[in-house]
C-alpha positions as CSV (number, residue, x, y, z in Angstrom):
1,X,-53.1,-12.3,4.2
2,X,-55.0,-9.7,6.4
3,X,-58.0,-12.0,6.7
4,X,-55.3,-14.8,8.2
5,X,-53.7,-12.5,10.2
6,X,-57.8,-11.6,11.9
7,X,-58.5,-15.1,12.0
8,X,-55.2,-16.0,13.8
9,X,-56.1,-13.0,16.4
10,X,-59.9,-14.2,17.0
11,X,-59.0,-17.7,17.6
12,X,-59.8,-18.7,21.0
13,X,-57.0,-21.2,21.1
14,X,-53.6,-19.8,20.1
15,X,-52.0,-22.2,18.1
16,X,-48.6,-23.3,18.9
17,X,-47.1,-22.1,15.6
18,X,-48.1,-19.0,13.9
19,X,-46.5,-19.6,10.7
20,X,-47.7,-23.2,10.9
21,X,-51.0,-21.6,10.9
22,X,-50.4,-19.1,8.5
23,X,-49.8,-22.0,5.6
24,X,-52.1,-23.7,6.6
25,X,-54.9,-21.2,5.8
26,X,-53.0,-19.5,2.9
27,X,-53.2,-22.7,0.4
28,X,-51.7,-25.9,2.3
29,X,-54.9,-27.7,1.3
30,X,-54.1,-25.9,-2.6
31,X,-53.7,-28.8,-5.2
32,X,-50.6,-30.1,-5.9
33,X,-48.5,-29.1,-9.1
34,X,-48.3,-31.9,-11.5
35,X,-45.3,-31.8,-12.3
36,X,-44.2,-31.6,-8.4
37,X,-46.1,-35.7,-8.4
38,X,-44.2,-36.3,-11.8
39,X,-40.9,-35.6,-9.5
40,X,-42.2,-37.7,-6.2
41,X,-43.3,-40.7,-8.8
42,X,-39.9,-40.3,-10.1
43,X,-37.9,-39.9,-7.1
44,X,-40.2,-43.3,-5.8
45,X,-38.8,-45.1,-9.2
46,X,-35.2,-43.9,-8.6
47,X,-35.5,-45.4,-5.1
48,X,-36.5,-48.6,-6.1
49,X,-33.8,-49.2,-8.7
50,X,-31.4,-48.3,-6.2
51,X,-32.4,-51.2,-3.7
52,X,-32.2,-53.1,-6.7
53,X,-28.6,-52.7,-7.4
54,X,-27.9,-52.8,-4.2
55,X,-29.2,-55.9,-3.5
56,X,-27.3,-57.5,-7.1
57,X,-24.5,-55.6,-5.7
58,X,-24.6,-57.3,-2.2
59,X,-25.2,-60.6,-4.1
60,X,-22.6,-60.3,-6.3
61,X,-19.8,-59.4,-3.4
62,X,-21.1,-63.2,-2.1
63,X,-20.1,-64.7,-5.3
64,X,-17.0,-63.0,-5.5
């Protein structure tokens, strides 16, 4: 954290959010979690099942 807080001090060009810069040199570019891409594939699934019954739903308020 000390080294992040030097290297935000020394640089030239102050960014325009400290914090922003703080994450990003603390472990933004850190691999992601496995399980956190399990979740996001899951959440993509969820979301496509959804359009899905909302689109036979839609269809099916035609019919009736």
């Amino acid at each position: 954290l000390f080294a992040v807080l030097v290297a935000l001090y020394e640089e030239p060009e102050k960014p325009d959010s400290a914090l922003d810069f703080l994450k990003h040199h603390l472990g933004a570019s850190a691999p992601e979690n496995p399980e956190i891409e399990a979740l996001r594939l899951e959440v993509a699934e969820m979301k496509e099942k959804y359009e899905a019954v909302m689109e036979e739903n839609k269809k099916l308020k035609i019919k009736v």
